[in-house]
N, C-alpha and C positions, 0 to 999 in steps of 0.2 A: 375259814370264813365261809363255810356252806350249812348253815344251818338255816332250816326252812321253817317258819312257821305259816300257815295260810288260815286267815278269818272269812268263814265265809258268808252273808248274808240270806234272808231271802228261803226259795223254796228248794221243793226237794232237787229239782235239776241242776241247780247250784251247788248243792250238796257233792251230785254225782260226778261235777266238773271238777271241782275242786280233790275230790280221793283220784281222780284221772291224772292231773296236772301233780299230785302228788307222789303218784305212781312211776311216773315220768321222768320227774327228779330224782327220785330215787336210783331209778336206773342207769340216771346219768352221774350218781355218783354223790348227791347231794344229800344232808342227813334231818329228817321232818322230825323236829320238835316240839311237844303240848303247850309248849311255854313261851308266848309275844316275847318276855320278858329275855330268853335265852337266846335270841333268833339274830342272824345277821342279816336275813332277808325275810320281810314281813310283805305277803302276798294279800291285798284285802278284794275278797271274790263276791261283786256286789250287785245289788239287784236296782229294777227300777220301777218297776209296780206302782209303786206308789212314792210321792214326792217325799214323803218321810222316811222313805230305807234310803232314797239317795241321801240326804242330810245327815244322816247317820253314819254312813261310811264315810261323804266328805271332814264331817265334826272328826271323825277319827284321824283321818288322815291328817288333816290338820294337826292332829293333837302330836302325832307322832315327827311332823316338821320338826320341833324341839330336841328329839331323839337325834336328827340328822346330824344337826346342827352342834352336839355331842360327839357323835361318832360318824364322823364325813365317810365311812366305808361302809353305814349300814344303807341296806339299799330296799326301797319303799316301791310296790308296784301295784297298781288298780287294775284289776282282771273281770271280765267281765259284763254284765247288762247296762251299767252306767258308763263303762268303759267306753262300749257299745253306741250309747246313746251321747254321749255330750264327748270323746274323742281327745282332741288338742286343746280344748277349750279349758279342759279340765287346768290346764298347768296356767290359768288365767290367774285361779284358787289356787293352786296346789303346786308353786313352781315347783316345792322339793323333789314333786314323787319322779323316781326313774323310769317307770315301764308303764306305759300305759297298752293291755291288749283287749282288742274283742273277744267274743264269744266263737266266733270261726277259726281263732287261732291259739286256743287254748296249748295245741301240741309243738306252739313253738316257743313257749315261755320256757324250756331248759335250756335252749340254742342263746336267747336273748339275755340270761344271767350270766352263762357262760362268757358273752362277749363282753357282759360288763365287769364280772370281774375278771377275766385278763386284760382287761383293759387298763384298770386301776391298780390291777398286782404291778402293769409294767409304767404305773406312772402315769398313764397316759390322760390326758383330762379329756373327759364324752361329751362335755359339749351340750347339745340339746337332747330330753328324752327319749327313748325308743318308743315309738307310737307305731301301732298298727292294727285296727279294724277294716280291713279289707275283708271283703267275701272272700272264700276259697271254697271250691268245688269239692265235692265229698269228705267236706271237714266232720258231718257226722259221722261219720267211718274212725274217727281219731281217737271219740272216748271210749274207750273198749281195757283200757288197763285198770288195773283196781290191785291198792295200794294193802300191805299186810298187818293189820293193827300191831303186832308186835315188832313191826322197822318203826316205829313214832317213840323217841330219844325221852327218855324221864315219863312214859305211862305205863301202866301194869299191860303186862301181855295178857291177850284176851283171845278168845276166837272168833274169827268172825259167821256168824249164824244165818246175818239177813245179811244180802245184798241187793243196790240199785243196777237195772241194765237199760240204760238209754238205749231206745231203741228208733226215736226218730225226734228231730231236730226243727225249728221252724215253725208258722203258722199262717197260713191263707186264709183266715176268718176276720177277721179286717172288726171286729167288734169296735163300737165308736168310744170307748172308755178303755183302752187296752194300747200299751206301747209294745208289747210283744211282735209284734209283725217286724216293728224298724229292732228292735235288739235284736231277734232272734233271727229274722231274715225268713224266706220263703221254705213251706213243708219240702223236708227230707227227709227219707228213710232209708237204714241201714239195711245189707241186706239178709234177707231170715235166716240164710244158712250161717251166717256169722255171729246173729244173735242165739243161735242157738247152739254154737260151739264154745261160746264166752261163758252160757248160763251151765253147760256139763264141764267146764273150768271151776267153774265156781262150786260145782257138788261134790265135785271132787276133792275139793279143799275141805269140804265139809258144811258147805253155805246150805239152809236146811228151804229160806224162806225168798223167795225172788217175786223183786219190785220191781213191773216193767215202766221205765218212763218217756215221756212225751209231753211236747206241749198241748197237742191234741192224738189221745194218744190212739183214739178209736179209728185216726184217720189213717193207720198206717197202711204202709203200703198201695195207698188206693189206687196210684199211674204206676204201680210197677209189677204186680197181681191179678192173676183173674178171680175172682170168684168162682170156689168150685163148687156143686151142687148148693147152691146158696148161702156157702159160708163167707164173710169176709177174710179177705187177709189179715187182721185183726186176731181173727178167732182161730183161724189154722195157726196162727203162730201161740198164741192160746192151749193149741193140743197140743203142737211140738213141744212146748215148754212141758207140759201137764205131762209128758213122756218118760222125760228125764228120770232116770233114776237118781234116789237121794234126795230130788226136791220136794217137799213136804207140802209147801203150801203157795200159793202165784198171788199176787196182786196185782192191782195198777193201778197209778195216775197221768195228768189229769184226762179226764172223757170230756167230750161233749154232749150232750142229752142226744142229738143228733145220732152218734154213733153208735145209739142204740137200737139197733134193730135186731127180729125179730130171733136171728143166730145167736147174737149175745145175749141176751134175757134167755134161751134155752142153753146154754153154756153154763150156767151157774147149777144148770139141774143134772146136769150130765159129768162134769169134769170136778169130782168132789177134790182135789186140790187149790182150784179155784176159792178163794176165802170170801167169806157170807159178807163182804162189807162195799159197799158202790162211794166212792167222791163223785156227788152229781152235781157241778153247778147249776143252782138257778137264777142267781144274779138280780134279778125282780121277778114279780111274784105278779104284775101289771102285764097286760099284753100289750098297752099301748107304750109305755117304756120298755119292754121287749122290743118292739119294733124301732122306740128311737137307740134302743143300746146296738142293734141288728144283730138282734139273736135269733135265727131262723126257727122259734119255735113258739108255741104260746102255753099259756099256764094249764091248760086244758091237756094238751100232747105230754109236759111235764107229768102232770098227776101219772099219767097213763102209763106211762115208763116205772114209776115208782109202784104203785099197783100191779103192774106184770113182773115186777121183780120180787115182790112179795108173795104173788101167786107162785113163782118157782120153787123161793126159800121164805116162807115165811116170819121166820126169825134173821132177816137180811137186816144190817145196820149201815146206816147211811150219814156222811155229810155232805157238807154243799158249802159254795161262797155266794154270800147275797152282796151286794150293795145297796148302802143306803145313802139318800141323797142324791141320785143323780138327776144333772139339770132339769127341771120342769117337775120334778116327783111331787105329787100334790099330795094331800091327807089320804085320797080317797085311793091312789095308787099306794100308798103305804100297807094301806087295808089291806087292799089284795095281796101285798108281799106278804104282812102278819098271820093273811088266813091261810096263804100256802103252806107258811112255812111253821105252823101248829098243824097243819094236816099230814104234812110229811112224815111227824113225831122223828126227827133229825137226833140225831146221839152226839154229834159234833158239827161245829160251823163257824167259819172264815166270816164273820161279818165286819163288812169294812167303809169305812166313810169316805163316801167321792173324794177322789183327790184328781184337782186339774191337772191332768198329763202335758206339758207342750207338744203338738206335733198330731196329739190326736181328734177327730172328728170334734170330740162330745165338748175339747178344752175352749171352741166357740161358741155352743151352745148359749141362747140367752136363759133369763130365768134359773140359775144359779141358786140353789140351795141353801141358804144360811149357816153356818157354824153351828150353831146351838140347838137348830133343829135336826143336823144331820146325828149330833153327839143324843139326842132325845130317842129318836127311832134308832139308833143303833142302841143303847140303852133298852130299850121298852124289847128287844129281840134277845141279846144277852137274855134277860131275865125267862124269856120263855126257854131256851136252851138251854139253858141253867137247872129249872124244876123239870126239864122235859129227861135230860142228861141223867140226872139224880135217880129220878123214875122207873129209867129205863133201866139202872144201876142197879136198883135195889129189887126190882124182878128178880135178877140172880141169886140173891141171896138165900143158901141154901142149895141151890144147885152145881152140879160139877161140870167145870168148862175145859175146855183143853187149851193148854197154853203152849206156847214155846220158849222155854228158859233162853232169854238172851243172855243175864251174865248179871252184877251184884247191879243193887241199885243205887241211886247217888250217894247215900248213906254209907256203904258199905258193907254195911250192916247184913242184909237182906237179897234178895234178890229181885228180878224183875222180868218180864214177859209181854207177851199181849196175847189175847185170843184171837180167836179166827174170827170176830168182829171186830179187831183191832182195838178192844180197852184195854188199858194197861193195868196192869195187877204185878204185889209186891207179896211175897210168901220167905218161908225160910226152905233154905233148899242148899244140897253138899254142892260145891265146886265141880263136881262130875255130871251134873244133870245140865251144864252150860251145854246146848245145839241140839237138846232131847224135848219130844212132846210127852207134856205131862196131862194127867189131871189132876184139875185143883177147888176142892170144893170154897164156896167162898162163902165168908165170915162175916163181911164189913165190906159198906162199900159206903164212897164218896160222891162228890159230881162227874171226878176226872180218874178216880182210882178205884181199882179193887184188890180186898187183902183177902187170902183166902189159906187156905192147908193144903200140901200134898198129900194125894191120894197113889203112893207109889206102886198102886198096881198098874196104873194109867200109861207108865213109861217106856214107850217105842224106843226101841236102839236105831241111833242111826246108823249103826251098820249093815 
């Protein structure tokens, strides 16, 4: 009775906690399997963002009471931002679920199964849930394991090519439409000599592509670092990485616009590992809702930042998350989000409709946005990203990009990659080019995809 399955919700840091916590398991002995359906312990790792990803894991969890209530020994656990956020309350909705933990204690969810099932092996009845969202001190020091695609029970063994490395935890920007502060608790960072031992782990295995994360992630380091010759700690961690032998190519999410200063915009020109592509939130495109969201920056200093990245790498690809609808957004604030966000010429974008947080600033705001007008301007933005996307897509066409073969695509059929602007392209290509940068002249492109041919003279060994 140790079979794991874990759903995770939400964004990439979730992602990262979840291959952590499953990593964990493993080591303690427990067997991760692709299938809810095979699992004796079904882990749901859930987000809060937005009042519709809770509803979503809640509906689920509900759904899976039924399950229990079939098999009294399968055991049901919330992990997590909503964990995080609503606590004990949860088992108000959800008496069945067993484990409820936060987000600072992701590394004790093997110790917490362990008790429940020898608990139940010896008969014993538990009683009330195991709850635990307490803070703990250098809990971001914990996600640092990462799990081997081929220990996961009924999926084809793979390689793994790209990996996430959390590198700092938390956030101090107090935005008024943002619950991240209370899930995630106050900025902490891991420290550099550690992330930098985990990421020559990972190249070692063969990982080609390293995604640094955070929830703000330009802020690292900033109380624990000097700046040397005016580089951020940010950006020295940037070259260590960029050092590594074997790693191919660095990303990262999420930045602040903030955290761009003038070291990072000349990093993109200097450290060609560094990949051509920026997630810059703008969130609105108004200075005057700027100021009510309390985003330290105006639509003015935005452009400027996108413009100085385009001077570095001209061919630089960009997304962003806007909000639309937030309290008070008039027509004429809409305007100014529309005309930014066609000036940008963005290739991908998180556009998302206010949703009322409890607990945060903006959820008392008066002047409340309507339904139908928030679903209108998120509509009329879609549609410019949509032909803006396509646009930008079919520029390539004709030209040879360099991709990195991840591995087949959902089809099977075919394979799959991204460029070093992050579009995804699907080609045909042997089982031996999985964790090789290719080129790939492209044939065909879509809003969201490019198909193209190998060019097998393009293929670096990653040896």
């Amino acid at each position: 009775m140790n079979r794991v399955h874990i759903k995770t919700y939400g964004c990439q840091m979730n992602e990262r906690d979840s291959e952590a916590v499953a990593a964990m398991l493993r080591a303690r002995g427990y067997r991760m399997v692709a299938s809810e359906e095979e699992c004796d312990i079904l882990l749901l790792n859930t987000c809060s963002v937005r009042d519709a990803a809770e509803q979503k894991a809640i509906g689920k969890a509900g759904y899976l009471s039924a399950r229990k209530r079939r098999q009294p020994d399968f055991v049901l656990g919330i992990l997590g931002c909503m964990a995080q956020n609503r606590g004990a309350s949860l088992l108000e909705q959800l008496p069945d679920v067993d484990l409820i933990v936060g987000t600072q204690k992701f590394h004790q969810v093997p110790g917490y199964l362990d008790n429940l099932r020898a608990a139940r092996a010896a008969g014993v009845p538990i009683g009330a849930s195991i709850v635990d969202i307490a803070e703990e001190a250098g809990s971001q020091n914990t996600i640092k394991d990462h799990w081997v695609p081929e220990a996961i029970e009924g999926a084809e063994p793979a390689r793994q090519v790209s990996a996430f490395v959390s590198i700092q935890q938390g956030c101090n920007m107090d935005c008024a439409f943002c619950i991240v502060p209370k899930t995630r608790g106050d900025e902490r960072s891991r420290p550099m000599d550690d992330i930098v031992r985990e990421c020559e782990q990972l190249a070692a295995r063969g990982v080609r592509e390293i995604t640094l994360l955070g929830q703000i992630v330009t802020s690292y380091g900033r109380r624990d670092y000097a700046h040397t010759g005016g580089i951020s700690p940010f950006v020295q961690l940037l070259e260590r990485v960029h050092a590594i032998e074997g790693i191919a190519r660095i990303r990262f999410t999420s930045p602040h616009p903030r955290g761009f200063k003038q070291d990072l915009v000349e990093a993109y020109g200097r450290l060609p590992k560094l990949c051509g592509y920026v997630h810059l939130p703008m969130q609105s495109g108004s200075n005057r809702i700027l100021r009510v969201m309390n985003r330290p920056y105006t639509r003015e200093r935005y452009r400027e930042i996108v413009d100085s990245l385009r001077a570095v790498r001209p061919d630089m690809y960009f997304s962003t998350d806007v909000i639309v609808g937030f309290p008070g957004e008039t027509e004429e604030d809409f305007d100014q989000t529309r005309e930014l966000f066609e000036a940008c010429n963005y290739d991908m974008a998180y556009v998302f409709k206010y949703s009322v947080r409890t607990g945060t600033p903006a959820a008392e705001l008066p002047d409340q946005v309507p339904d139908e007008v928030k679903e209108e301007r998120n509509q009329a933005l879609l549609e410019i990203l949509r032909l803006n996307s396509l646009r930008r897509n079919e520029v390539l066409l004709g030209t040879t990009e360099e991709v990195l073969v991840e591995g087949p695509d959902k089809t099977g059929r075919r394979f799959t990659g991204r460029t070093r602007g992050n579009r995804v392209t699907v080609f045909d290509a042997d089982p031996r080019l999985v964790g090789e940068l290719v080129s790939l002249r492209i044939e065909r492109a879509s809003v969201s995809t490019l198909y193209g041919e190998l060019v097998l003279a393009g293929v670096e060994s990653a040896g």
